[in-house]
KOLPARO-250052 format. One record per residue (C-alpha): x negated, y negated, z. Coordinates in Angstrom, 1 decimal, padded with zeros to 4 digits. Last residue first. Layout:
<sites>
(site (X, Y, Z)),
...
</sites>
This chain:
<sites>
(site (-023.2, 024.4, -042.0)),
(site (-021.6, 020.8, -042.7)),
(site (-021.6, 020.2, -038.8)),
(site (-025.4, 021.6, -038.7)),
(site (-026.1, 018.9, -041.8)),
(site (-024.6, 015.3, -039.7)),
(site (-025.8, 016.6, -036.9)),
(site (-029.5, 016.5, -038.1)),
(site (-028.5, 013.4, -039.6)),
(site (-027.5, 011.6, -036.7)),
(site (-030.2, 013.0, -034.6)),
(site (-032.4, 011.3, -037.3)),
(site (-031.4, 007.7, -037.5)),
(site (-031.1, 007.8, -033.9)),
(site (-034.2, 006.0, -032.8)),
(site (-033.7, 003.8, -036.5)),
(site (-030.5, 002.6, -035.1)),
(site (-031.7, 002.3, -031.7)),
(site (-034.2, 000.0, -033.0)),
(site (-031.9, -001.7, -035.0)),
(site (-029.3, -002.5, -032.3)),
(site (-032.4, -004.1, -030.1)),
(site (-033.4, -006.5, -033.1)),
(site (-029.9, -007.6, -032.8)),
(site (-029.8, -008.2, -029.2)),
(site (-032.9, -010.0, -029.5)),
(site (-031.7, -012.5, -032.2)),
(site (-028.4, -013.0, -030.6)),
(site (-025.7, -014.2, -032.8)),
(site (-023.6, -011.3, -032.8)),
(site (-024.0, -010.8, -028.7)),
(site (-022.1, -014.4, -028.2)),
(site (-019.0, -012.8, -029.8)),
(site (-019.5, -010.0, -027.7)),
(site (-019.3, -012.2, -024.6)),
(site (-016.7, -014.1, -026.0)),
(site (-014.6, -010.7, -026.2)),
(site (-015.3, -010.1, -022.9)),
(site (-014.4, -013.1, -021.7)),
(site (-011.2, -013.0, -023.7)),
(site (-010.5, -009.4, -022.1)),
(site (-010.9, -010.6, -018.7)),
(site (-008.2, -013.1, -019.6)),
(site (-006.0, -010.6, -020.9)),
(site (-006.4, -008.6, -018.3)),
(site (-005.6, -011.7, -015.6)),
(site (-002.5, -012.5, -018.0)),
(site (-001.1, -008.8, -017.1)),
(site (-001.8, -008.6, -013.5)),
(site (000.1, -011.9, -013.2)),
(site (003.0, -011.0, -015.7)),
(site (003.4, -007.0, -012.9)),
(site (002.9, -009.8, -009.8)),
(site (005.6, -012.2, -011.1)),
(site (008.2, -009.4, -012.0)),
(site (008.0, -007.7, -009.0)),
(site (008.1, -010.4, -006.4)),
(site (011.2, -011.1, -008.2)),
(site (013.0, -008.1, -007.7)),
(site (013.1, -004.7, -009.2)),
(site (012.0, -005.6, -012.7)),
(site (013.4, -005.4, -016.4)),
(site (017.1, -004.0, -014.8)),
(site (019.0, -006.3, -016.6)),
(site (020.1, -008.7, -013.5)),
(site (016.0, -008.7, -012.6)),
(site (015.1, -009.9, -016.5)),
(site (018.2, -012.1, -015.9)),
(site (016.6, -013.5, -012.4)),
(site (013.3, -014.5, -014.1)),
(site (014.5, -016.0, -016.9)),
(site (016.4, -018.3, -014.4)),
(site (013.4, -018.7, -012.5)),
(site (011.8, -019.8, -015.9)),
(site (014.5, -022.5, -016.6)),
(site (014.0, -024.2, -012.9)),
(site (010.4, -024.4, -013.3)),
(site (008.1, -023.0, -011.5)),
(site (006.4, -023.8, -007.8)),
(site (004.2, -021.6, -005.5)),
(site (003.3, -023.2, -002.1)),
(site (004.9, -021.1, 000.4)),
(site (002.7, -017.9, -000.8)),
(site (003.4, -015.0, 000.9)),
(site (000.4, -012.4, 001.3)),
(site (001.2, -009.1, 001.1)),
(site (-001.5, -006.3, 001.7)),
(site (-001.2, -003.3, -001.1)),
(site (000.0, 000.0, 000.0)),
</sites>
């Protein structure tokens, strides 16, 4: 079980509450509390995903990390194709 913490000092707008409370009435989520923590969870993995993402992004332009990726490349240039023929056999 998780530990609770209530927050007094949360505020949204009248329109989403009311979003809120039909996705409840339609049987989308079991309360309110619900609802909020499931979006919450959901926009924090898509943040962590972005930073991710920008992190590979940054990985394409550098030098070392490229130079890296072509070692290894050539390292398992071989292996590869020694698989490669056994699976063929």
């Amino acid at each position: 079980m998780e530990n609770l913490i209530i927050l007094n000092d949360v505020a949204i707008s009248s329109e989403l509450l009311a979003a809120i409370d039909k996705a409840i009435q339609q049987g989308k989520a079991k309360n309110r509390s619900e609802l909020i923590t499931v979006a919450l969870r959901r926009e924090l993995e898509l943040l962590h995903r972005a930073e991710i993402d920008a992190q590979l992004a940054e990985m394409v332009n550098d030098i070392d990390y490229q130079k890296e990726v072509l070692q290894m490349e050539a390292e398992f240039a071989s292996s590869q194709w020694e698989a490669l023929k056994l699976a063929e056999e």
